[in-house]
Structures are given as structure tokens and as C-alpha cells.
N, C-alpha and C positions, 0 to 999 in steps of 0.2 A: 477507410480500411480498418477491421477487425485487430487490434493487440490481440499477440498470444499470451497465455497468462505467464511467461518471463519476462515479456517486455511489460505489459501490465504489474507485476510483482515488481519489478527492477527502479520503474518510474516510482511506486508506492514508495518503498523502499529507502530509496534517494531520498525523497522528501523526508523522513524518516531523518536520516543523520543529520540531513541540512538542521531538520528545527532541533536537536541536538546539540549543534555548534555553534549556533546564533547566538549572538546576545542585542542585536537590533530588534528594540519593539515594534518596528513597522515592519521589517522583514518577516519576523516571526508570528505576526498575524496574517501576514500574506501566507507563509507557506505553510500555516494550521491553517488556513481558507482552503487552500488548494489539497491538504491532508484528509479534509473529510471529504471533498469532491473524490478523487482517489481511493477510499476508502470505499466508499458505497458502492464507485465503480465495480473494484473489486470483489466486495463479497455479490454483487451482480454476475458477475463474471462466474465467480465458484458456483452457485447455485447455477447458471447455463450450463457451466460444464459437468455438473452432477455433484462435486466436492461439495463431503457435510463437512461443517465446522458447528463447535459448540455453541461459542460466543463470539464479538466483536474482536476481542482479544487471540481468540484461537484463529482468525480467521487473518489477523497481522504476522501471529508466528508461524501458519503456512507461507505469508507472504515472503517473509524473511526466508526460510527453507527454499525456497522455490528461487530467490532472487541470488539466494548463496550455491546454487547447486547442488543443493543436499537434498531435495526431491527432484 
């Protein structure tokens, strides 16, 4: 089954704070491995759905908007 791009955003997103609050070097190459799977998913997903974004960057702070409710 198909994510909607909140539950897609929300998953990205997470991964997001986790590698943030890590200081485990094996965790945190797990969940940057898992960050750019995620990632590409993602801007996959935006370009399916028609959303232009800039850059790689522009396309994580939609992710962020979308995961906070503020799109």
C-alpha cells in the first residue's frame, strides 16, 4: 500500500529528530542509511504528486511543513 505524503513526511521527518538526538555511532549510521532511502522516497513521491521543490533541501522543509501541519 501507497503512503500519503503525511505519513511519508512524518516517517521522513522522525528519522530526522532521531539522527538529531543520537550520539550512538552505530545508530546513527543506521538511521542516516535509512535517511536517504526516505529521502529519495520522498522527493519521488513529490514529483508523483506534481510538487515542485528547488533543491534537496527545499524538498526536506516541505517535508517538515507537511509533517507539522502547516501545509
Amino acid at each position: 500500500m501507497r503512503k500519503t505524503l503525511f505519513e511519508s513526511a512524518k516517517d521522513y521527518v522522525a528519522v530526522i529528530e532521531a539522527i538529531e538526538q543520537t550520539t550512538d555511532a552505530k545508530k546513527l549510521q543506521a538511521l542516516e542509511e535509512k535517511r536517504v532511502q526516505l529521502h529519495s522516497a520522498w522527493m519521488d513521491l513529490l514529483k508523483e504528486q506534481g510538487i515542485a521543490y528547488r533543491d534537496r533541501e527545499h524538498a526536506t522543509k516541505i517535508a517538515v511543513k507537511i509533517a507539522r501541519g502547516e501545509l
